[in-house]
C-alpha distance (Angstrom), angle and dihedral (degrees) to the residues before:
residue distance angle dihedral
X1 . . .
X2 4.13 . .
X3 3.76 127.1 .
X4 4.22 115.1 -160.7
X5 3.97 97.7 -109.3
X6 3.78 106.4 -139.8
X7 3.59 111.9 -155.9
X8 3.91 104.9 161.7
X9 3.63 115.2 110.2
X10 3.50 139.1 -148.6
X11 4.17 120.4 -160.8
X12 3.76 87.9 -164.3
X13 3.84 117.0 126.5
X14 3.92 85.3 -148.1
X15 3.57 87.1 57.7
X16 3.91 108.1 52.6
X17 3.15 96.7 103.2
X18 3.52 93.6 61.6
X19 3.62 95.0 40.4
X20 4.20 89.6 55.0
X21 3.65 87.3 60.3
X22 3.71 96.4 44.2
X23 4.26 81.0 56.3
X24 3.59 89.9 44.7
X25 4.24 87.9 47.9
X26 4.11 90.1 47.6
X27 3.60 98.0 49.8
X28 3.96 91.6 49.1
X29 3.91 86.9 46.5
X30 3.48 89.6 47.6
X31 3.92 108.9 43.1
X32 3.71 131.4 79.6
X33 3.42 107.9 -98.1
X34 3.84 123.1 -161.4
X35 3.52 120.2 -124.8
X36 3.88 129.3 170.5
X37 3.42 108.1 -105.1
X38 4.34 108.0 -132.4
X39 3.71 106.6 -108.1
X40 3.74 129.0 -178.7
X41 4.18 113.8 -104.5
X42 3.75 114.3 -89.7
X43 3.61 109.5 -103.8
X44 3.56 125.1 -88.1
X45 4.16 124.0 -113.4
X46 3.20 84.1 -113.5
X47 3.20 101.7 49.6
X48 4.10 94.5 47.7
X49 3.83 89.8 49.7
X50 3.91 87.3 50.9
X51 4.20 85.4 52.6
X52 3.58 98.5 39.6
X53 3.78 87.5 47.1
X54 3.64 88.8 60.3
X55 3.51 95.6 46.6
X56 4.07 85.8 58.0
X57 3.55 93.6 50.2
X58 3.42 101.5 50.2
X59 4.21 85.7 65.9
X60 3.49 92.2 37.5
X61 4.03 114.5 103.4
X62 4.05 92.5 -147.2
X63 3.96 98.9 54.3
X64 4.26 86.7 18.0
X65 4.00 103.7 137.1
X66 3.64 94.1 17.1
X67 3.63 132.3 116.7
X68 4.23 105.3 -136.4
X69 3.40 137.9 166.9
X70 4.57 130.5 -166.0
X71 3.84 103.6 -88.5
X72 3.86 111.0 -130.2
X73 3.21 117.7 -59.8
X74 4.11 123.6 -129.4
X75 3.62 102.0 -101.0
X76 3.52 97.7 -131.8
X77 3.57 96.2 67.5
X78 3.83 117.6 77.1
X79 3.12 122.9 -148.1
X80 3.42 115.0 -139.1
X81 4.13 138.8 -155.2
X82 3.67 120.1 -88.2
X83 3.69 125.6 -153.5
X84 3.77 99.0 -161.8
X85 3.60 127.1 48.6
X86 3.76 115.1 -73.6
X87 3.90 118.3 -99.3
X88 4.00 116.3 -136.9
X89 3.88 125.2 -168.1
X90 3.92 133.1 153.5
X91 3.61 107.7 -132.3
X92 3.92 86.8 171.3
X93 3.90 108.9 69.2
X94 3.71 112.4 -139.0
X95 3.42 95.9 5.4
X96 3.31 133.7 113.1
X97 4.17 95.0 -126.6
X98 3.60 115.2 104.3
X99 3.86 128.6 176.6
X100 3.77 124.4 -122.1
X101 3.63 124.0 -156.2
X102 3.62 141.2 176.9
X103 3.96 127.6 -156.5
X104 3.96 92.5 -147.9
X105 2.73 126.4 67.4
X106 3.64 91.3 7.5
X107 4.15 117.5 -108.0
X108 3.55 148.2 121.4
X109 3.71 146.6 -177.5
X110 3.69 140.0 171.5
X111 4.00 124.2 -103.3
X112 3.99 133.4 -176.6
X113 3.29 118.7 -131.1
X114 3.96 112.9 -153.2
X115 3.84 127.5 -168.9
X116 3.84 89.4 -162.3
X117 3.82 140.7 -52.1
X118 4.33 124.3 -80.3
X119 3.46 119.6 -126.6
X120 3.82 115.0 -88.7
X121 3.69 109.5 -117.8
X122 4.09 118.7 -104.8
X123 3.85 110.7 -121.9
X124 4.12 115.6 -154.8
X125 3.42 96.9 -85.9
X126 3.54 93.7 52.5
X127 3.25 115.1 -110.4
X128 3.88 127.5 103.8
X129 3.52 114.7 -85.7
X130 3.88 127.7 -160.8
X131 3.71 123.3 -77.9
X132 3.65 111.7 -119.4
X133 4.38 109.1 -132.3
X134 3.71 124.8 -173.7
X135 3.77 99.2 -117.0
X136 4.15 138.4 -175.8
X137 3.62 115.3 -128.4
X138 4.11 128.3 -177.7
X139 3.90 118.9 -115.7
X140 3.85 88.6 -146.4
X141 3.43 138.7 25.0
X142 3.89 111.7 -78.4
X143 3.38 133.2 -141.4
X144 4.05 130.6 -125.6
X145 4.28 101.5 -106.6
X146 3.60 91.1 24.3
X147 3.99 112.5 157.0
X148 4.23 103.8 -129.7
X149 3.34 133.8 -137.7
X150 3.88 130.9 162.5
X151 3.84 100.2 -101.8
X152 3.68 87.9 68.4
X153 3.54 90.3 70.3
X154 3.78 153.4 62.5
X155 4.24 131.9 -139.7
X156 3.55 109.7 -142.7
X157 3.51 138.1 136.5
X158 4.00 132.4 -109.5
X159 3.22 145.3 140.9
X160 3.78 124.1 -81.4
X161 3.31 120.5 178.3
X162 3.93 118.5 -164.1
X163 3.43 85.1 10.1
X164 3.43 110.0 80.8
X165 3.75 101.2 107.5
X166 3.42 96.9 54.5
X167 3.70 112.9 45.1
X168 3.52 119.9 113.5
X169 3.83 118.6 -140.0
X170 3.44 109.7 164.4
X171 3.95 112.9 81.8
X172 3.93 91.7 -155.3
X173 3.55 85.3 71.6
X174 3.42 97.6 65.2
X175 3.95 98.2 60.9
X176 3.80 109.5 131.1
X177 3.66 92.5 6.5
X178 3.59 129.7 138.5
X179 3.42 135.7 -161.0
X180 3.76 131.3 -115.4
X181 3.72 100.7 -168.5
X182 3.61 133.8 42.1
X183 3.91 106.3 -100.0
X184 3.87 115.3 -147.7
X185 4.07 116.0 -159.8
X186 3.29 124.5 -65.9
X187 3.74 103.5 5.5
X188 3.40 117.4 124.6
X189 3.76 135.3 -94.2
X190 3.81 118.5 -110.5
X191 3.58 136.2 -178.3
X192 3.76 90.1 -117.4
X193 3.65 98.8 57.3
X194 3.85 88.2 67.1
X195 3.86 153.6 64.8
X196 3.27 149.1 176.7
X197 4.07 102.7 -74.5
X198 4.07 109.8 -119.9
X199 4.46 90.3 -124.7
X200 4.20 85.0 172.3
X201 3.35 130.7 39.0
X202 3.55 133.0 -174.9
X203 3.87 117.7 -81.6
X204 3.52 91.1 22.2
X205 3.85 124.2 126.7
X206 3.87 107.1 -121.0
X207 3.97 125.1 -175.6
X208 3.51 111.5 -116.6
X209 3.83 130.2 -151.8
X210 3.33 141.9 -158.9
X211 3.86 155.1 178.1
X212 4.13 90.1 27.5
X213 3.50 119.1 -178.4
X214 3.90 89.2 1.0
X215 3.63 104.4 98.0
X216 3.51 92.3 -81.3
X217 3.75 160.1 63.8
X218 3.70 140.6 -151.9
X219 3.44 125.8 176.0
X220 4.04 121.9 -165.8
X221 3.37 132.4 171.0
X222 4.72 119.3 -122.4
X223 3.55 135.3 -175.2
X224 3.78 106.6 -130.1
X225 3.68 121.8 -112.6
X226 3.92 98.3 -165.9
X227 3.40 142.8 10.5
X228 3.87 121.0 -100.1
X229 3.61 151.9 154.0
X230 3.75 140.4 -132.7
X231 3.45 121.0 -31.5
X232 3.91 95.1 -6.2
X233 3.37 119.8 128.3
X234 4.23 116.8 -116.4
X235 3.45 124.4 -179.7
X236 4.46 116.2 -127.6
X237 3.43 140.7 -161.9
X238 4.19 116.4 -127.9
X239 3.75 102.6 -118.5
X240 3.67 90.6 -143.1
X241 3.68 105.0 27.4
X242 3.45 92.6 33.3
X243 4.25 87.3 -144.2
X244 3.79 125.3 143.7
X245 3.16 127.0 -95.5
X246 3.97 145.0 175.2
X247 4.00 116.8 -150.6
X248 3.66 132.4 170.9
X249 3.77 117.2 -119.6
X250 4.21 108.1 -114.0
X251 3.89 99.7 167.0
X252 3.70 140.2 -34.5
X253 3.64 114.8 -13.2
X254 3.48 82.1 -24.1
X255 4.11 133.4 119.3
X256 3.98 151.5 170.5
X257 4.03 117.2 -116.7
X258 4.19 97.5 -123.4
């Protein structure tokens, strides 16, 4: 942006008027005015966990050497901003489910990461016909915060298109799961409608154990300090000692002395 400078002047007292506004035109010509500079939009959450995803993968030996990207996303789960740098895992061996979580605020959800789609196969009349995928389905309807285990469930095979990458079909995977959806009969399993199941939570008294497979074993009892699930590490509070201590989560309100 330019403003016409003026810089004639005119000593007439008729004329200082004009003259004040030729002062007030020079100094904004002449000083630094401020202007936002344009700037591309921040990135979206979405768009950082789809980067930092990446960045995971690329380290990772199952998607190591492949080029992936975050399948879509249900749309009604938001994702939301993280303050700390995304944590990956894969609590699903050899699939392509991996969890995300963020330290603050507090959250997590599962994503598949895909490296690109196989060809449908042709049926006889030439057009595609539907893959056929080993799938889980539940015998009964199944409620949102459910605790899994196999029994509630059926192997069978159907197709599922768009799917694919995110069906779960081995029951052992769904050990200390819980859902996050309700589940009506006969639809299939996915990695989506799950998570880790919260087996401790904070304020709780949990059974702790110690000195397994060493020759001995010493049982105390802790007040929980955080929530957690299995196999995460929580830190406790001896109930009569009132010391610190750090445990891994082995069941229900129940963990190993590290």
């Amino acid at each position: 942006m330019q403003l016409l400078c003026l810089t004639k002047t005119d000593s007439h007292p008729a004329f200082s008027a004009r003259w004040l506004g030729w002062v007030i035109a020079w100094v904004l010509c002449h000083a630094s005015l401020g202007f936002a500079a344009d700037t591309a939009p921040a990135p979206s959450a979405l768009e950082v966990l789809q980067t930092q995803a990446q960045q995971w993968a690329s380290s990772n030996p199952s998607f190591q050497g492949r080029a992936v990207h975050v399948a879509p996303i249900d749309n009604r789960i938001a994702v939301q901003s993280c303050q700390q740098t995304l944590q990956f895992d894969q609590p699903f061996p050899g699939q392509a489910s991996v969890r995300v979580r963020c330290g603050q605020p507090i959250w997590q959800l599962y994503v598949t990461l895909n490296s690109g789609n196989s060809p449908a196969p042709v049926a006889r009349n030439g057009l595609a016909a539907p893959a056929v995928h080993k799938v889980l389905v539940a015998k009964d309807l199944l409620k949102r915060g459910t605790l899994l285990t196999p029994d509630m469930f059926t192997a069978t095979e159907m197709p599922a298109p768009g799917m694919e990458s995110a069906l779960i079909n081995d029951p052992k995977l769904i050990a200390n799961m819980e859902l996050t959806r309700d589940l009506t009969p006969n639809t299939p399993l996915k990695t989506y409608d799950v998570k880790t199941a919260v087996l401790v939570r904070r304020g709780q008294e949990v059974q702790v154990t110690a000195g397994v497979g060493q020759g001995f074993l010493i049982t105390m009892r802790a007040e929980s300090l955080q929530d957690g699930g299995i196999g995460e590490q929580i830190r406790l509070k001896n109930s009569e000692s009132g010391r610190s201590l750090i445990a891994v989560i082995t069941g229900p309100n129940a963990a190993r002395l590290r």
